[in-house]
VOPAGU-2260 file (C-alpha; in pm, 1 decimal, decimal comma):
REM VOPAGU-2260
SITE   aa  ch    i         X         Y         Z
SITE  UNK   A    0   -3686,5    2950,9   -2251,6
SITE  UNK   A    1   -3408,7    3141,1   -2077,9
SITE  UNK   A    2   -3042,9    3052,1   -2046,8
SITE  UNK   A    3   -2880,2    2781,2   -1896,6
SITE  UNK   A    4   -2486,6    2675,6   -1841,3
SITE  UNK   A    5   -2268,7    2442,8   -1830,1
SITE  UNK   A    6   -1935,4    2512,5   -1684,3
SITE  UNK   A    7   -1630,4    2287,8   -1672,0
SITE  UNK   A    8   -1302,2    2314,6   -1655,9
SITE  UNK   A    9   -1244,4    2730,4   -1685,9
SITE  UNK   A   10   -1515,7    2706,9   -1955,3
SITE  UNK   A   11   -1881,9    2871,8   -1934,6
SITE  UNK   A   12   -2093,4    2750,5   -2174,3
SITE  UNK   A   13   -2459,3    2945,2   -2131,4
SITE  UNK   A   14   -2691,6    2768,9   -2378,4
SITE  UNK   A   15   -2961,4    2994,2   -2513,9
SITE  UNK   A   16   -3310,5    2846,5   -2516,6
SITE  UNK   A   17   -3560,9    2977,3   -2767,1
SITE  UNK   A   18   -3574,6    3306,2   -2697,8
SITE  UNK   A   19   -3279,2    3558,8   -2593,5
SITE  UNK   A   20   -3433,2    3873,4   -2496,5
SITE  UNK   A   21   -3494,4    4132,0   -2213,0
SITE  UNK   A   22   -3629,7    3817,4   -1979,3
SITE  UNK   A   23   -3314,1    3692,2   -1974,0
SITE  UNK   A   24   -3151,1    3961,4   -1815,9
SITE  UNK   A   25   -3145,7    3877,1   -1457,3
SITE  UNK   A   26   -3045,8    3539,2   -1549,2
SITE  UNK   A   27   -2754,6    3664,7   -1764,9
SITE  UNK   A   28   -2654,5    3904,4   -1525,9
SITE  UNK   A   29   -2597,0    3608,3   -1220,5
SITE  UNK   A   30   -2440,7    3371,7   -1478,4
SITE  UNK   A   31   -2191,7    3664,2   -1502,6
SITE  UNK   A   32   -2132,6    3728,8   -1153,9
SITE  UNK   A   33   -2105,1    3357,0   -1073,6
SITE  UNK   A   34   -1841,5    3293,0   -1314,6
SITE  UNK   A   35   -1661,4    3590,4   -1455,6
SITE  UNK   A   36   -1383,5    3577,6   -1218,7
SITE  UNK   A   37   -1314,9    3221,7   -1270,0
SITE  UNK   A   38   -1376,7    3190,8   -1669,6
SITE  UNK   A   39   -1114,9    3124,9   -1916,4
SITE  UNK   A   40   -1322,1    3066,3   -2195,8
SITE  UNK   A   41   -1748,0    3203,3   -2234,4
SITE  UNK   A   42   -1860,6    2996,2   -2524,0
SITE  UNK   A   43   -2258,2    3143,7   -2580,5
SITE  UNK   A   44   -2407,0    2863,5   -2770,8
SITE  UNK   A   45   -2707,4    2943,8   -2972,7
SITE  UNK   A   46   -2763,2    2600,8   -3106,3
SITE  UNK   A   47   -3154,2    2622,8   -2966,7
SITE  UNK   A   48   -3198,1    2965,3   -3001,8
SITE  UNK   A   49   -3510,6    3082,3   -3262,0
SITE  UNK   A   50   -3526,9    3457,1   -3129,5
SITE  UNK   A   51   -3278,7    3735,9   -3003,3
SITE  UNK   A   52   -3377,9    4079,5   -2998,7
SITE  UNK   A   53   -3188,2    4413,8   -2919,2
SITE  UNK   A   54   -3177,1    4356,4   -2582,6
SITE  UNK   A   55   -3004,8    4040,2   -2631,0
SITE  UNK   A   56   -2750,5    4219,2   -2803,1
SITE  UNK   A   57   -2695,3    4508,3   -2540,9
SITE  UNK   A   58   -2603,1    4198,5   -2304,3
SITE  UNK   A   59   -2342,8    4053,6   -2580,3
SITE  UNK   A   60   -2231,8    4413,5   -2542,6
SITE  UNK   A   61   -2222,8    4423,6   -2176,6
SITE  UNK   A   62   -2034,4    4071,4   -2149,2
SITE  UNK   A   63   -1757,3    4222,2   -2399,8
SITE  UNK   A   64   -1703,0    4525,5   -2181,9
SITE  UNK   A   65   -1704,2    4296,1   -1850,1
SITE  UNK   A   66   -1426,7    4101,5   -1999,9
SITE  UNK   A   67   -1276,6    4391,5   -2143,3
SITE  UNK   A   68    -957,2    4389,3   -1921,4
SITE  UNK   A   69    -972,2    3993,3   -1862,5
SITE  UNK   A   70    -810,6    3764,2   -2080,5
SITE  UNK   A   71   -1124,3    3518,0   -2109,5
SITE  UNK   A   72   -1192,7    3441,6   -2465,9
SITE  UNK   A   73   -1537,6    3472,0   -2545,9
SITE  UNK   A   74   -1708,4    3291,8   -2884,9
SITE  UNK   A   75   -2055,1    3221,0   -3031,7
SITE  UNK   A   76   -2122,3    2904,5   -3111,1
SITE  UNK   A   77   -2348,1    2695,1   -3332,1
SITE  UNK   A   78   -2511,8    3026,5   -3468,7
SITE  UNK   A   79   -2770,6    2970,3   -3746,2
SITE  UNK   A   80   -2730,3    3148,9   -4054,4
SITE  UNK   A   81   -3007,6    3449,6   -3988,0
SITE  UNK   A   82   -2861,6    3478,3   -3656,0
SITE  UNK   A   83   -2541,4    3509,9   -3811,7
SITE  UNK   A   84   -2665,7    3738,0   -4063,4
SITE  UNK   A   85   -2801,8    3933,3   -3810,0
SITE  UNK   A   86   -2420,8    3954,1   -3613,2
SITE  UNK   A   87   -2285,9    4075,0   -3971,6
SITE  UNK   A   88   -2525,9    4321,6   -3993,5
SITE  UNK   A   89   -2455,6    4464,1   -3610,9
SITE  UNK   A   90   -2118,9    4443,6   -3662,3
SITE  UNK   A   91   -2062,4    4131,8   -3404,2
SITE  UNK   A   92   -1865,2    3937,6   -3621,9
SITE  UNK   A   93   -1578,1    4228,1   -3567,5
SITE  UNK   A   94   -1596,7    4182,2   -3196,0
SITE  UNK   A   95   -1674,4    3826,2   -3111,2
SITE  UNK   A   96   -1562,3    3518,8   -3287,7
SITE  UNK   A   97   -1864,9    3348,4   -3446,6
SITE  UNK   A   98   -1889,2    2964,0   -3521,4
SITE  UNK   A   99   -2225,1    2921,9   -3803,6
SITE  UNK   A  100   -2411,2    2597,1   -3744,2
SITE  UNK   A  101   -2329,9    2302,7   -3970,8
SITE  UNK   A  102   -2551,4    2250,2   -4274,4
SITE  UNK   A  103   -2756,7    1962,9   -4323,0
SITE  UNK   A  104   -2740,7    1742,8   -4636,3
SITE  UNK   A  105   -3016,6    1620,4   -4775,9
């Protein structure tokens, strides 16, 4: 559970696993420091990601008004559709570009 990256090339990818939420903060908080200065692109991918609470999205917050005078795009990735339900609701989708998960055809 937790976050985990992958950076290459300018881009940060930090993978969400299972759970986004206040135990994550520390973790979010370093991937920030470690990178922000050298990011081009933050791609939060959420492909693994089964819970997010408000906490979660007081960081998404916080990461928007970090980059706020950057020019380091910043998208969602791979976002399933009650997580991206849940964005629409907030108001996300206004403020960071969201990517929904591919269906599956059975």
């Amino acid at each position: 559970m937790g976050l985990s990256t992958n950076v290459s090339a300018g881009e940060v990818r930090l993978v969400v696993e299972e759970h986004f939420d206040i135990g994550c903060y520390d973790r979010f908080n370093q991937i920030l420091t470690e990178h922000l200065d050298s990011a081009a692109c933050i791609i939060v991918d959420f492909s693994h990601a089964r819970y997010l609470d408000s906490s979660a999205l007081g960081m998404l917050l916080l990461l928007r008004e970090k980059l706020s005078d950057r020019s380091v795009k910043v998208a969602f990735e791979n976002v399933n559709e009650s997580l991206v339900e849940l964005f629409r609701f907030a108001k996300f989708d206004q403020l960071f570009a969201i990517n929904a998960q591919a269906r599956q055809v059975s």
